[in-house]
Structure formats: C-alpha cells, structure tokens
N, C-alpha and C positions, 0 to 999 in steps of 0.2 A: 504494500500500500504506500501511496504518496502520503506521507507524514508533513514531510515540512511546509506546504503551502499556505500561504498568504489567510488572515482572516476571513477575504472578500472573498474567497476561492473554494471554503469547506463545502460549499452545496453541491460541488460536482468534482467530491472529492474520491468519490468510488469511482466514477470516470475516466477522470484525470492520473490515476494511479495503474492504467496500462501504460503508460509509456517514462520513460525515465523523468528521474526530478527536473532536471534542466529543459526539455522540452514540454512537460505539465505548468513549467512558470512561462514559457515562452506562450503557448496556446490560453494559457489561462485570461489574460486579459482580454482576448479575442473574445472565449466564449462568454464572457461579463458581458461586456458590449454587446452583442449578438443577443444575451437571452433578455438584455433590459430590450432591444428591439422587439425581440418575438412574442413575451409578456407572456402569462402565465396559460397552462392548459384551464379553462374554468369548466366545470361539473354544467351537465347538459340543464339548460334554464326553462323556466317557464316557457320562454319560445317555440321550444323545440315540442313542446307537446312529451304525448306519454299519457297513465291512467291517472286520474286526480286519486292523492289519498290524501285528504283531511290536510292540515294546514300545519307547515313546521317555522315556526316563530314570528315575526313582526317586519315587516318592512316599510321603508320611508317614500313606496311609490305602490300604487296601485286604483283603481278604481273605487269612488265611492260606495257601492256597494260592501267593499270589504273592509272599509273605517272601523276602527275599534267605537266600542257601543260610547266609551268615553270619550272621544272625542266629540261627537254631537253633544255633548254637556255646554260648548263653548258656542251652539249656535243659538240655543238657549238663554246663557248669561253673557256672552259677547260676542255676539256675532262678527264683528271687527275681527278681533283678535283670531277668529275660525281667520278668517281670507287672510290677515297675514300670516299664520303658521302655514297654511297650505302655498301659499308666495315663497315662502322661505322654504318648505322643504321639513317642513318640523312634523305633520299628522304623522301618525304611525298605523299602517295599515296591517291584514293578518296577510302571512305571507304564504301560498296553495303551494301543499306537495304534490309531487308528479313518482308515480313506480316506473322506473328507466328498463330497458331489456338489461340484466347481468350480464358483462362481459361482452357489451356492443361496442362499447368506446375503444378507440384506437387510433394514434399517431399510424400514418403513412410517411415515408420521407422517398421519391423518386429521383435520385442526380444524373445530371448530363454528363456523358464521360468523353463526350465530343471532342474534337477540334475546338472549339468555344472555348471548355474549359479545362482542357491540360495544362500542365505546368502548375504557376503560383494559384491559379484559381482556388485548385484542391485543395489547400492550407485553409481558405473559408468554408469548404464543404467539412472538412475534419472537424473541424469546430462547430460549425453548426450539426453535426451529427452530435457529438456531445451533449451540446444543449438540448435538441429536441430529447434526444434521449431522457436526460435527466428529468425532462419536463413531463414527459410522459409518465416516467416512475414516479413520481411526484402526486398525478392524478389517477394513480393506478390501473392507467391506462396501458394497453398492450404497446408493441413498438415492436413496429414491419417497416423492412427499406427493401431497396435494391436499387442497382443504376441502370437507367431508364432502356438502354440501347442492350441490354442482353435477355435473356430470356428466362421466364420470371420463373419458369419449374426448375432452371436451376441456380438460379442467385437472386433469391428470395431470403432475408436474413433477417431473425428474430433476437432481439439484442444487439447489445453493441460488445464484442468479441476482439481479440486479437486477429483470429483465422477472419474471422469477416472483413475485419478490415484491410489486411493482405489483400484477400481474394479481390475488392473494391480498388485496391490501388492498383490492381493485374489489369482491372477492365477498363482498358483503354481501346477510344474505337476512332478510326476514322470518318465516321459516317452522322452528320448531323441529326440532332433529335428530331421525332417524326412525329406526326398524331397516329401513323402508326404501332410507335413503340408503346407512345400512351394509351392505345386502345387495348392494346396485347396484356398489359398492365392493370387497365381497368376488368377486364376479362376474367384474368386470374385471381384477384384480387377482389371482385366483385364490389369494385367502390362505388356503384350506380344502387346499389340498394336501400342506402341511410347517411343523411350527412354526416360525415366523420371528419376527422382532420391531416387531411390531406397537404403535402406539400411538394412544390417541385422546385428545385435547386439547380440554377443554373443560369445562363444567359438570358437578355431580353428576349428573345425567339420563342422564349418555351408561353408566355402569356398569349401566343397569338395560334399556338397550336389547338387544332379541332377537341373538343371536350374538357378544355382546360378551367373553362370558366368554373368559378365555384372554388375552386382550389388555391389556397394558399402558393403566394410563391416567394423565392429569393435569391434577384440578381446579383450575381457577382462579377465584376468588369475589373481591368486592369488598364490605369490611365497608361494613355499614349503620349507620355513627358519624358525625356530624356532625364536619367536618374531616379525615373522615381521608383522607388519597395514598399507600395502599397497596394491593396484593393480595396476596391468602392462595391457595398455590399448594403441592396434595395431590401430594404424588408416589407414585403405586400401580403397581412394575414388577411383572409379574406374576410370582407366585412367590418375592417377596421381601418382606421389612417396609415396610408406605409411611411416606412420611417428610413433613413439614411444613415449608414456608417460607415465609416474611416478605418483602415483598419492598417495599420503600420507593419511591416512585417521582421519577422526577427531576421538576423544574418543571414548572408547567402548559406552556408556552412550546413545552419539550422535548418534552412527550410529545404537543403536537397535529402537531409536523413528524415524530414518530415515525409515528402513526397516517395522516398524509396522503402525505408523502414523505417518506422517512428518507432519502432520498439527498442532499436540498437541503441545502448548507452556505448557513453566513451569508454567511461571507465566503470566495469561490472565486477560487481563483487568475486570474489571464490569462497565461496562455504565449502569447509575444512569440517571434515570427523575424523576422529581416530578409531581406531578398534583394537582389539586384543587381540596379541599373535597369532591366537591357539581359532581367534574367526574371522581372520584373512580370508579374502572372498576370492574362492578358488575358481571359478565363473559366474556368469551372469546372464542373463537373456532378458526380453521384453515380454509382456503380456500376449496374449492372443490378441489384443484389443493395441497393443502397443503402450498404454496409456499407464501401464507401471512396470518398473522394474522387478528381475528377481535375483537376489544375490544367494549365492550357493557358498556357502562360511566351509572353510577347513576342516573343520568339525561337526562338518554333519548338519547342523542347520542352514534352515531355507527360510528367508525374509524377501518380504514383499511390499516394497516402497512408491508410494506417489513419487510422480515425476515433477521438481519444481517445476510450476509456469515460468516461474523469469528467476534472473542472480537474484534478483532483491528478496523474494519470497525467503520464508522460513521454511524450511528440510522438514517434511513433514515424518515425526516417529514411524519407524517402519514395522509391519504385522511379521512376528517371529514364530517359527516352531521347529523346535528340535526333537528329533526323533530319538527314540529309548538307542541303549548303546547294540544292542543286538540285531539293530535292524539297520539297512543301507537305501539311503535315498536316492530312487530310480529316476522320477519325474516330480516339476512341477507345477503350478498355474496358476492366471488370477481370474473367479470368474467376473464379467464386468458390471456385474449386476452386487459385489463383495465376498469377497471369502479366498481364503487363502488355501490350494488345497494341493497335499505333499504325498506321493506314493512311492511307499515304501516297501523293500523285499523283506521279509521274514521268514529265512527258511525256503521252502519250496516256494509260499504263498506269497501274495502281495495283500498288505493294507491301506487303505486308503485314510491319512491324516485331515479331517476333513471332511464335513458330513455332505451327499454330494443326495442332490436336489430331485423330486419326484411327486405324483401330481398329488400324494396324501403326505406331504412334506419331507422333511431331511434324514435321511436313513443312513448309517454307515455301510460302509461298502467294504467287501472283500473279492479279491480277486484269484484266478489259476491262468495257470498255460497246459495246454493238451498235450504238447509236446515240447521237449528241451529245448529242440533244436531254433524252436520260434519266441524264444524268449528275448524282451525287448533289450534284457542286459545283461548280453555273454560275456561282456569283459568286466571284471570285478572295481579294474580302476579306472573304468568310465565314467564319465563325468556327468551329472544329473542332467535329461534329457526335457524338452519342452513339452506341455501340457496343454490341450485345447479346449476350451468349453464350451457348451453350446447348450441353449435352453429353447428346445423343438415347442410349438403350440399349444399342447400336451399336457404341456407341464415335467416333462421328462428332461435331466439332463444328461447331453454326451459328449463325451470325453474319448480325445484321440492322441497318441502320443507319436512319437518319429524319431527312430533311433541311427544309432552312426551308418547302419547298414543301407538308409532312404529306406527302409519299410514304414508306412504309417498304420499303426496298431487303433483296433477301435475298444473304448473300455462301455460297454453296453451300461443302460440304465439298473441298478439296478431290484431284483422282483422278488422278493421271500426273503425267507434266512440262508437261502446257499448260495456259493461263491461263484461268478460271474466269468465266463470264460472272456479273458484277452485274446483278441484274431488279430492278424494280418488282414487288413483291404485293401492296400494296395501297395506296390510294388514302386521302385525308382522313384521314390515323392523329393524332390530335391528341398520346396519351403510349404511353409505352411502357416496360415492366418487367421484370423477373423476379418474382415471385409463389409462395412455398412451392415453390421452384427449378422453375418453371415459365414460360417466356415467353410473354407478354398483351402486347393494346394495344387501345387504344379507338378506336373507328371515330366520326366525325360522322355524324350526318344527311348524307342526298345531295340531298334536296331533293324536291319537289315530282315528281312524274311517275307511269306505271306502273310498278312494279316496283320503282322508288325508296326504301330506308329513312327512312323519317321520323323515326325516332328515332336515337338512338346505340348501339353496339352495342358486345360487348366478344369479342373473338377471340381463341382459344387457336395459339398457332403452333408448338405442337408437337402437333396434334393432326390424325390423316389418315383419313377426309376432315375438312374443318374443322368446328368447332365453334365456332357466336355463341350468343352469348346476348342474347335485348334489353334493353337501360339505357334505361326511361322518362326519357329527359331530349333536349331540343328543339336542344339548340346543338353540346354534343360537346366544349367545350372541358372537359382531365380531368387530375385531378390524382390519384395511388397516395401511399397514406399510411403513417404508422405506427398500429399498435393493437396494446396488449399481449395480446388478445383473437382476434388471427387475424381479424377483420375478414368481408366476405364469403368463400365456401368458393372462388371462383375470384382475387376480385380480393383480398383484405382488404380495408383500409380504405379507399374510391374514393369520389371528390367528381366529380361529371361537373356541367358547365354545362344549365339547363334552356331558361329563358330569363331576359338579366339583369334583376334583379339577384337571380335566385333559382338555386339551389344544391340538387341532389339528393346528400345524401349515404348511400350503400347501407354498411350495415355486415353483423354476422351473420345477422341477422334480420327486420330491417327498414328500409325507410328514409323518412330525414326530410328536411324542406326547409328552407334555410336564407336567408338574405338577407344580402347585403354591400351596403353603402353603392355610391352613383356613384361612382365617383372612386377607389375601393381595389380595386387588384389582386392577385389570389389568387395567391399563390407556392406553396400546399401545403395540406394535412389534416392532423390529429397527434390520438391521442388523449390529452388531458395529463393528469396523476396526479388522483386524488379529491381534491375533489370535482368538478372540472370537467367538463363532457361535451366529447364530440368536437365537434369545430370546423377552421373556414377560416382558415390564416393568409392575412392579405392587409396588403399595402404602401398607407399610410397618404397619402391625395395630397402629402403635404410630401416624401416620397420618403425618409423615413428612418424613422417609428413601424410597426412588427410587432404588427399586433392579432390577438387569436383571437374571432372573431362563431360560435358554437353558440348551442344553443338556453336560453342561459343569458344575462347582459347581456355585452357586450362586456368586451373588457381588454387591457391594453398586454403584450404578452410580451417585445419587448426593443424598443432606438431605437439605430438608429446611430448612427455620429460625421458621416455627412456622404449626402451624395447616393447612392442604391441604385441603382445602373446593370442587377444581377442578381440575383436573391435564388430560391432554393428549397428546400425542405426534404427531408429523403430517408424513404424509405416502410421502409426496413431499422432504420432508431433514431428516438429522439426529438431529431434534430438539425437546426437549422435554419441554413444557410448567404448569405452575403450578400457583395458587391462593390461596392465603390467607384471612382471614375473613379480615384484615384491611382492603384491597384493594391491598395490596402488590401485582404483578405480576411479574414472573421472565421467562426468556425463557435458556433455558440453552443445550449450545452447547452438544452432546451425542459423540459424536468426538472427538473432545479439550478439553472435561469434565470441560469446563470454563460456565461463565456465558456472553450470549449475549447481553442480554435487563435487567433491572431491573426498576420499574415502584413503587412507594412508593405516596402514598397520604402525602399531605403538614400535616404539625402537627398545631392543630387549640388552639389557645389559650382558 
C-alpha cells in the first residue's frame, strides 16, 4: 500500500497504491483536479422514478402539497413571514422515498485508444480511471471499462487491476473511434436499457459520434505550443455544466514509465528471509493455477506460498506441512479454490496429506499402484513431482500428477473406504497446467509409424470423450505462459519446441516462430509490458543471465548471484522464479524487473 501520500490524496489511496510512491505523488494531483471536475456519483433521485415507499426525512424543496403540517401554522399567524421563508429557501418539506432495482447502478468508462489519443493523452485517461473508479466505490456502484476500439467479449474489465491496466496500455489502434465501436459497446453492455452513468474518454470527435448523446464525456487535447507539458482536459457530465482543466505534466522520464509501465519503480525493495539449514528448499515449482509457489524444504516439508503482487507488499506466511519421518514426499499442489495438499509414499501405499474434495464433502484419500513397474516414483532421490487439481461440476475433485518419465498419472476421486488405484493416461506429457481453470497438457510427437502423431498435441483432461487439438511443432518440449491478453482460447500463452533451435509460439490469433541460441535453455514465455513483444525466457550458458529472444533483439531481464540449478516462470503472473545450489531462492518481478521474495539458508558455523 501507498502509505506516504499527501493528506488531500487519502480518498484514493487504495488506488493510488498500485503503482510506486513517486509516480502515486506525480498522478495524485491530477486525479484531485479531475475528480473536483467530475463531482460526486449521487444515489438515483426522485427524478429518476422507481416505487414510492413512504417518505425518508425533510427536504428544503418540494411541492406544497408535501409542507410539513407546521409550516401552514405561519399562514395562519403570518402570513408574510410564510412568503419570505419560502423566498428564502427556509419551508421544510417531507422528503418521498423511491425502492431502486439492487444492483442497477453502475459506472461505465469507454476510452479512445486512437491516433487522437496516444502518447501524453493517456496520462489523463490513467487518472481519470482512478477517479471514476474510486467514485464508483464510493457509491457502491459497480465499475465496467474497456477501450472503445477492441472488442468488448474480450477487454471488458471489472475493477481497476494491474493486469487490466497493462492489457489497456497494449490496446493501441490505428483506426479512429466509430459509432460503430460505440454501438458494439452499447450491445454488449446493454447501456440502452436504464440510464446509468456512462462515460467516454477521449477527443472532441467522440460527442459527435451516432448514440453518444446522453452520455457523459471527457476531452483530452494536447496544446499545439512549442514547449509546452501539459493537457487540457473538458469535463462534460451529462446534465451538468462542463468544467475545464489544466493539467501540468510531470517529467519526460515520469511520464514515458507512466505510459509503458506504471508499475516499475526505480528503486524496489528485496524482501530477504532466512531459513534453517536442515529446510533449505531443495526445489520449487508453481501452482497448477501459477498463482502460488511451492517450496520442497531438505527435510521433507512442503510449503505453499502466495506470490507477492509487487516488492512493496509484505511476504505473505506461507501454508506448511511436514510429513511423519517414515514416509517420503512424492507430489505436491495448490488447489485454487485453498488447501495445500502433499502425497506421500508409505511403504507400498501412498497417502494423501490433505483432505481432497467430493460432492458429500472432504474425505481423506489413500492411494495403490497395480503394478511396480508404473509407479510414479522409481527413483528414491527424486525430487517431489507437481500436483494438479481440478474441481469437475460434480463436485468431484481430480488430481493428476507427471513424473521424470513424461507419464501423466490420474489420482481418481475418491469413493468408500478402499484405496484408489493410480493409472497412467497418458504417455510423452512434456507440461502441464490449469488454463482459464481448466486442466491441459501437451503431448510430444510419438514418432514415426502408422497411426503415430507426428506433431505435438494439446489435450483437454477434463473433457469426455477427449478432446486434442494439433500444435504444429516437431519436438513437444512446452512451456504455458503469462499474457495479459488470455493468450490462445485453450492454452493462453504456449511456447511448444518445433525443432531446435526454433520455437513455435501460439498466442490469440496467431503464431510465430522464434529462435534461441545453442547453448540457452528455455525456462518459460511471458508476455512483458509495451513495448516489448512476447518472448522465451531462457538461461544464458554461464548459468546465471535470464534473457527474453521475441521477435524483437534480444535482452537481459535479470542475472543471478551464482549458478541456476532450477529456474521457471509461472503462466498465472508475470513472475519469474530461480534456485541456486546453496538453497538461495529468488522470485523476481518480470514487470518491475525488481526482486519479490528472496529466500537464503542461515550461515552454519
């Protein structure tokens, strides 16, 4: 949170508090000005109609009919004195409640991402999202945007977010706003049913577009004076007087990490833990969901950590459990709905740490294998394997696990008091995910033969009968990424090996081919803030530089302090994760190019 800001500045101070302190004092005077323009959301009036319910308190305007019975006492003993109080403003009238629909009211905010307004404009749009926002929450109003020129089933944004705003700074369009985009808008949105409070954000052009009328707006221009760093910004509520602002702009410096990332501070903290020797995190992985970490301790325990949002955030306590000393930890997972759950061998059997979900509630789980030879952990000093979980319509949940071998194992729901047979379903799995809470995994190529898949494939595992799709790529090795853009419609953003040293990466719409050096191995995808395009992280052959290779020139995204034993990134955030032989662990923001988490084993005498 933004702690230090100014006294005038506390009402949008949860706001304000995504973006670093120096850039929250920079926008901060902006949105002052801006929201004294825009004035407050006010609760739906007598105007607007609604069912009459009986009468909530007094008002200093109304029809004679509704005069308090005391007031006519003065037409009585002074009738003067009645006509000056009503001259004045002084009768007090009863004031008629209205029963509203719950949950009709709502802020709309529409921005031009044109030609118009690129550049400085957007520093006025950033700010006035703030404001409307806050003004919204204020009247407990709901709060929908999107930028007018893309398409609303898929940049349709409810709050004001990090990822939304990214996504917002990406949609950049050549093509002036239309009363077609407005119509497309009004469609989805269904703003023709009830006046609500609509606004469109952008150049003079937009008041003269088809259906606009009714709708609040707010111009932002950029004088045409040599030297000057300001915008001029029309504030037009509808049905009220527009009002005019001046808005000074902060340094060049400021406003090109406003317009590319507002979230990158200069200087970002490094939150430092220590730990004890003896639980040195001997590996690590991400959630099925990407959205927390899991650290695998020397000794046997498995903890399960929120991922800071930004440096500034406080490390939030991470969910521990260690398992009795007799038993060895196989697999483990988060599911993203909470619960931390660790499987364990025991002998022949496996236990499940973790009470795992079903539709008459949570039941402990025991598991077998049929046969030795299909057991998920034939190497005794194999390293704890990733966990999948999935909660089917049912109410059932399933769990799939994926060992060194690429077999992916399914751990069935499970039904009675006896123990739950582990299968093999599928064969060559190179990754595996959750996906728009969805479990995926990528199949390789099988090779040469009849019937044989020659390419790589991507498989839905909660779908019956199943459903592949084909991934034109020749190798299979696959990497699930982040993209603030939702990515492909099944996978998001997926990197699959083609042949090396070349790299298919499928996004929404299309895909492109990439190229890594010999010698650098791919840990992950990301797509990172504009202007960069999506790109391969890969590990740099010294075993410590993080580059990103897109179809842009290469670039260092961060280096560690010493030799990379692990490194991957998770497909849920823009974070990228790394392991050193000491036990060192770092998680480092791919955004704010800071470091989030930093995790260092105590020094033993």
């Amino acid at each position: 949170m933004t702690t230090a800001l100014p006294p005038a500045l506390r009402p949008w101070a949860t706001q304000l508090s995504l973006f670093p302190e120096d850039l929250a004092r920079h926008l901060g005077p902006h949105v002052a000005r801006l929201s004294a323009a825009v004035g407050t959301l006010r609760p739906r009036g007598e105007a607007e109609g609604g069912e009459p319910q009986g009468y909530d308190g007094l008002s200093r305007r109304g029809p004679f009919e509704r005069l308090l019975v005391s007031e006519w006492l003065w037409a009585l003993e002074a009738p003067e004195e009645l006509v000056r109080r009503a001259a004045f403003g002084e009768l007090s009238f009863l004031k008629p409640s209205f029963r509203q629909p719950q949950g009709a009211r709502r802020t709309v905010v529409l921005l031009d991402v044109g030609p118009d307004q690129l550049g400085l404009p957007r520093i006025a749009h950033l700010a006035l999202l703030v404001v409307l926002a806050r003004r919204a929450e204020a009247a407990g109003a709901a709060f929908t945007w999107g930028a007018l020129q893309t398409e609303p089933t898929h940049a349709t944004h409810s709050g004001l977010g990090g990822t939304s705003l990214l996504a917002w700074l990406e949609a950049r369009s050549t093509v002036p706003a239309s009363s077609q985009h407005l119509a497309a808008w009004r469609e989805a949105l269904d703003l023709s049913r009830a006046p609500e409070d609509v606004w469109l954000v952008g150049s003079s052009r937009l008041g003269r577009l088809e259906d606009a009328e009714g709708m609040s707006r707010v111009e932002v221009s950029e004088p045409m004076e040599p030297g000057a760093h300001r915008l001029t910004v029309d504030v037009r509520p509808a049905g009220r007087v527009p009002r005019s602002v001046v808005l000074e702009l902060p340094p060049p410096d400021d406003c090109l990490r406003l317009l590319r990332n507002p979230f990158a501070s200069r200087q970002a903290a490094s939150p430092l833990q220590s730990r004890k020797s003896d639980q040195r995190i001997a590996k690590f992985s991400f959630s099925g969901d990407g959205r927390r970490v899991l650290l695998f301790s020397a000794d046997g325990g498995v903890e399960a950590m929120a991922v800071p949002h930004s440096p500034r955030a406080t490390v939030p306590k991470p969910r521990r459990v260690q398992v009795p000393p007799r038993q060895r930890v196989v697999a483990a997972g988060w599911r993203n709905s909470g619960g931390l759950l660790v499987l364990a061998r025991s002998q022949g059997a496996y236990v499940m740490h973790g009470n795992v979900r079903t539709p008459t509630g949570y039941r402990k789980a025991r598991y077998h294998v049929a046969d030795d030879s299909i057991r998920p952990d034939t190497v005794p000093e194999a390293l704890p394997l990733d966990l999948l979980s999935w909660l089917d319509p049912r109410g059932h949940e399933h769990l799939w696990l994926k060992d060194g071998k690429d077999r992916l194992f399914s751990l069935a729901p499970p039904s009675g008091a006896e123990n739950v047979a582990i299968k093999v379903v599928a064969e060559d799995v190179s990754a595996m995910a959750l996906v728009n809470m969805r479990p995926v995994c990528v199949l390789r190529p099988q090779g040469q033969g009849a019937g044989h898949a020659v390419i790589s494939r991507l498989k839905m595992l909660d779908e019956e009968p199943e459903r592949i799709v084909p991934l034109n790529a020749r190798e299979g090795e696959a990497h699930f990424g982040y993209s603030p853009f939702g990515g492909h419609p099944d996978a998001g953003l997926l990197a699959v090996c083609d042949q090396a040293p070349d790299w298919r990466l499928f996004q929404r719409t299309d895909v492109s081919t990439l190229s890594v050096p010999w010698g650098h191995r791919v840990v992950g995808v990301v797509q990172p803030p504009a202007p960069s395009l999506p790109g391969l992280i890969a590990l740099d052959p010294d075993q410590r530089t993080f580059r990103l290779f897109s179809l842009q020139p290469p670039r260092t995204l961060a280096v560690a302090s010493g030799p990379v034993v692990q490194a991957a990134a998770s497909h849920g955030q823009p974070v990228l994760g790394w392991l050193l032989p000491s036990g060192e662990f770092v998680l480092w923001d791919l955004m704010e190019q800071a470091v989030l988490y930093r995790s260092v084993p105590e020094a033993t005498s």
